[in-house]
N, C-alpha and C positions, 0 to 999 in steps of 0.2 A: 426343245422348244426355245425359240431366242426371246428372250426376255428384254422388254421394251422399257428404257428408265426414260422417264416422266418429269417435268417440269416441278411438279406438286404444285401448280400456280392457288389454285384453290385453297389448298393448307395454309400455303404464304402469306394469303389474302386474311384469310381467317385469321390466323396469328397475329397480322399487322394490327390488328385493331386494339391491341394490348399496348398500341407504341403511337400510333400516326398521332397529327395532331386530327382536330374534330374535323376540319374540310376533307381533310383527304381521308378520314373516315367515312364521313357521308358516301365517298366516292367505292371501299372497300364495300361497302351494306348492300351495295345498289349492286357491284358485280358478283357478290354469293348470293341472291335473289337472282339476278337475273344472266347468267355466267353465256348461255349461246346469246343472247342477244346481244351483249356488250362486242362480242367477234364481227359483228356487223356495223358496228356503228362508228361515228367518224369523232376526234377528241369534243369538238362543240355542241355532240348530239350525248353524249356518255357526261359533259358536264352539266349539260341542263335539266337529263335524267334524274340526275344526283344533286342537283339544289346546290353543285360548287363549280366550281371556275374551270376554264379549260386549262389554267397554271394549277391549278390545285389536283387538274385528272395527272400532267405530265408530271409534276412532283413527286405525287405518290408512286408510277410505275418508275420514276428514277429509283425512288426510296424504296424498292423492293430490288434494285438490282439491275432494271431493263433499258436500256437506249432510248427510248418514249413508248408510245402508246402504240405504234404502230407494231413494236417489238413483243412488248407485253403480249397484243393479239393474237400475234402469229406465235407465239410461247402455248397460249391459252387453248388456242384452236386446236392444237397438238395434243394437250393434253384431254379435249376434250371426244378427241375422235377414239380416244382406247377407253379410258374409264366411263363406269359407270356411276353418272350422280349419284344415284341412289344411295351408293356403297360411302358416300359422303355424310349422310344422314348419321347422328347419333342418338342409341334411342338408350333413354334412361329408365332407372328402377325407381321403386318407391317402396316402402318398411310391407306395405299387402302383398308384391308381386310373391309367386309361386316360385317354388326350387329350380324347376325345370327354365323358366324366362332368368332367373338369376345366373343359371346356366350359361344358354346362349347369350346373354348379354356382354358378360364378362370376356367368355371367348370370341365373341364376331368382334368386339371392341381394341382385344388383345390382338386380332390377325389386323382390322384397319389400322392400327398402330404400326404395326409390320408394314403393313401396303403404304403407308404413307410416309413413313421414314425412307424405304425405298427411293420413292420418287427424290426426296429432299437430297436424298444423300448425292454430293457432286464429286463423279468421276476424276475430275484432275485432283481434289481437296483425298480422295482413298486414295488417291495412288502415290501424293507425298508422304501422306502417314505410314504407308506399306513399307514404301524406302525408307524411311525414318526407320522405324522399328527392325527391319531387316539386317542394315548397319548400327544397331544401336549397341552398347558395351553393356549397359543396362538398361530397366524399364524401371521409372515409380508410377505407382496410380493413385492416385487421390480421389475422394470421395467421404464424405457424410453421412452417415442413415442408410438409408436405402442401397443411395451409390455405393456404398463404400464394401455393399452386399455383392455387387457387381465387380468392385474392385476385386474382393475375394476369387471371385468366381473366374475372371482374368489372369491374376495370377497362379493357380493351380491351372489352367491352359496353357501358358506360354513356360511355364518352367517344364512342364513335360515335355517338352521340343527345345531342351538344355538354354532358355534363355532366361540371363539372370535377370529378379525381378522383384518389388517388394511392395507389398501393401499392408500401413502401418494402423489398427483400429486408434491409435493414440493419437491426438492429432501433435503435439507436439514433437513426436516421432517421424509422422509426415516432411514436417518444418527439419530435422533434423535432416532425415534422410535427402529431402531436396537439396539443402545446403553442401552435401558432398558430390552432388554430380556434379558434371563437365561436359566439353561441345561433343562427347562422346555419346553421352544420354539423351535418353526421352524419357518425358512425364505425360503419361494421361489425366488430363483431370475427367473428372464425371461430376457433370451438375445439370440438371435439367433446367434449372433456373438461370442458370449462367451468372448467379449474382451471391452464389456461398461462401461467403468472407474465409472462412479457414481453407477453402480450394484454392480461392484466388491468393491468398495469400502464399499459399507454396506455389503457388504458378510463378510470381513476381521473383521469386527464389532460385528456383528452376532454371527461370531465365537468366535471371545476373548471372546465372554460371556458365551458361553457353549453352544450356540443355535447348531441344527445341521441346516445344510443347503440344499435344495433340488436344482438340479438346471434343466431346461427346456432350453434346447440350442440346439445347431446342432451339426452335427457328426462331431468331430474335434479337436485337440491335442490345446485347448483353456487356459488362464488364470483360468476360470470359471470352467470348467471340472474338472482341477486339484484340484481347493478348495472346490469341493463338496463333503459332505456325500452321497447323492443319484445323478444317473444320470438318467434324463428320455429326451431322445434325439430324435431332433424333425428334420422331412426331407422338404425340400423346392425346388424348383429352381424357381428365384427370375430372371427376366431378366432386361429390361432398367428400371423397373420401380421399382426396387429393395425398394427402399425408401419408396414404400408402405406398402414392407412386407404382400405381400396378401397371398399368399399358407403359408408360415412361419406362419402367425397368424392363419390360420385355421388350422392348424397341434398342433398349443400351444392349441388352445382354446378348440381342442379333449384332449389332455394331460388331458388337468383342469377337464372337464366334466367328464372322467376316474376316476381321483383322488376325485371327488367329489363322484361320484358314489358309489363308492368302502367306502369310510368314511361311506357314507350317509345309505348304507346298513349291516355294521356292527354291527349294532342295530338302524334294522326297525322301530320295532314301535314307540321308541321313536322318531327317524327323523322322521318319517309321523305325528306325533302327533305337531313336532316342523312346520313341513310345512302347516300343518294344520292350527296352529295359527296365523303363517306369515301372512298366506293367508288371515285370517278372520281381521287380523288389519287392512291388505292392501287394502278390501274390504271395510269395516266401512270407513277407514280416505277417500275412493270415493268417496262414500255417502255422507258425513259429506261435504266435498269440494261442491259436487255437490248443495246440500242445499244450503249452503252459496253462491253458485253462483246465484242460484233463487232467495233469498230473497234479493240481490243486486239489482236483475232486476227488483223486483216488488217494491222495493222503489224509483226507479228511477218512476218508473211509476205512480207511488203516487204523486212526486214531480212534475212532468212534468204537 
């Protein structure tokens, strides 16, 4: 099945409204209400809709990326002929909902996070990080809370296909570890916010040394965005319980699987040969546990 990547114009729209200023807001309100109509319309007819200017419709589709309004359309229109609005929709819980709606809520939320990162994610922005990380000597990953779960989760992937790597829960370890790569390196930061002082911090580190930088965040005019080499942008909606960061990490923790993938298959056989061996240490040192667990027990039994 070939798989069609997507603009995500709609996400982008949605998001911007955390950044534009109030005009070119007005303007973002009006095309998530009214998204086939705006395909239709001319910039003087989509400004008057919106109660702003026709500088204020062009500024905004600059401010999202696009050549003007006519680019934006034809972006939109595209995106409009695959997906499903509906599948846009977020439907939330409340302390009464049943087990069963808290259920599917969580998971349709966690696959639209999926379906939407997709779209965001841009083809030229994977395929520098691919090469980055492919040629890299080493990898840091950085991360916080949540991310830094991800980070975890990263590095036991890429060390099993022998590449060297390190994710420090210490931040000042972080700061350490950054401080010794070179133009040989890459650092991943992980921030959903793009604005986590202690990431950005070893980011600015990172770089002094020549490392490039990947970054894993959300769609958004961020600290983190601007000082990356690569951007791989990741979509969410996070509601009261935001602090969990539950769709955001399932969205990062595809990113990683991707970037892993993608490494891991640039030469096969040697990663299957490295997975191969992983596997067989990790298998023996069971064993080996396992044994010494028994003959614990059968001394004890001795003794008794």
């Amino acid at each position: 099945m070939e798989v069609v990547l997507l603009e995500g114009i709609l996400y982008k729209v949605r998001e911007s409204l955390n950044y534009v200023k109030p005009s070119e807001g007005a303007v973002a309100e009006y095309i998530l209400k009214n998204p086939e109509k705006v395909v239709t319309m001319t910039v003087n007819e989509l400004a008057h809709a919106s109660y702003a200017s026709p500088s204020a419709v062009m500024r905004y589709c600059q401010t999202l990326g696009y050549k003007g309004f006519k680019d934006f359309k034809l972006k939109l229109s595209g995106d409009l002929a695959v997906i499903d609005l509906h599948d846009l929709e977020q439907e939330t819980l409340s302390p009464e909902d049943p087990l069963d709606k808290i259920m599917s809520v969580i998971t349709n939320t966690n696959i639209q996070s999926l379906y939407s990162s997709l779209q965001l994610l841009q083809k030229d922005q994977f395929k520098a990080a691919y090469h980055y990380l492919i040629n890299a000597r080493k990898i840091d990953f950085y991360g916080i809370g949540a991310s830094l779960l991800i980070a975890f989760d990263a590095v036991q992937k890429f060390m099993r296909i022998n590449k060297a790597c390190t994710a420090y829960s210490d931040f000042h370890m972080q700061k350490v570890s950054a401080v010794n790569l070179d133009e040989q390196d890459v650092a991943i930061a992980i921030s959903y916010s793009g604005e986590t002082q202690e990431v950005l911090d070893c980011v600015q580190i990172a770089q002094s040394k020549g490392a490039k930088v990947i970054a894993v965040t959300k769609y958004a005019n961020s600290r983190l965005s601007d000082m990356a080499d690569a951007l791989l942008y990741v979509a969410a909606q996070e509601d009261e319980f935001r602090s969990a960061a539950m769709s955001s990490r399932m969205a990062s923790l595809n990113v990683i699987d991707m970037l892993y993938t993608a490494c891991a298959y640039e030469d096969y056989d040697k990663s299957l040969a490295h997975l191969n061996e992983t596997y067989d240490i990790i298998q023996k040192s069971q064993k080996e546990e396992t044994q010494r667990g028994r003959n614990k027990d059968n001394n004890r039994s001795t003794e008794s």
